[in-house]
N, C-alpha and C positions, 0 to 999 in steps of 0.2 A: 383382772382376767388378762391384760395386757402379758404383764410374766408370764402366765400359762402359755397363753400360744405362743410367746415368743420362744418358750424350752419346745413347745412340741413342734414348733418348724426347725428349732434347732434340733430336735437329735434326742433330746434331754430329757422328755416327760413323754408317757402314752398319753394318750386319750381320758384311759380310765383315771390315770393317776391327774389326770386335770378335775375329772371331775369329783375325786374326793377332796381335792383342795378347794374347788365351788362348793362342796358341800357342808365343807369345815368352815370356810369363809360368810359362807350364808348364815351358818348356824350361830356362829361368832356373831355378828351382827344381829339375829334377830335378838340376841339376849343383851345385848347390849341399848338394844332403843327398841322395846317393847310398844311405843305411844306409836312410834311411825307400822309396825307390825299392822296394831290395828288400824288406822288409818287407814292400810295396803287393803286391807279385810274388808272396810265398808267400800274402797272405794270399788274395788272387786267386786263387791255383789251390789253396788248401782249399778256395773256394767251389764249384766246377767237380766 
């Protein structure tokens, strides 16, 4: 996320355009480590 804001204080990315790259980013990673996914999942719903 570092690059992201650094284009959008530069000049170089909206807002929007950071957050499809968060969301491509996110997406990337969750299919890449499925185990930490759920981990994320339980550890979510102990907080709740």
């Amino acid at each position: 996320m570092f690059v992201a804001s650094q284009k959008i204080l530069g000049g170089t990315m909206t807002g929007a355009q950071a957050g499809e790259l968060a969301h491509k980013v996110t997406d990337t990673w969750k299919k890449q480590n499925p185990d930490m996914v759920s981990n994320y999942k339980t550890w979510g719903q102990d907080l709740a």
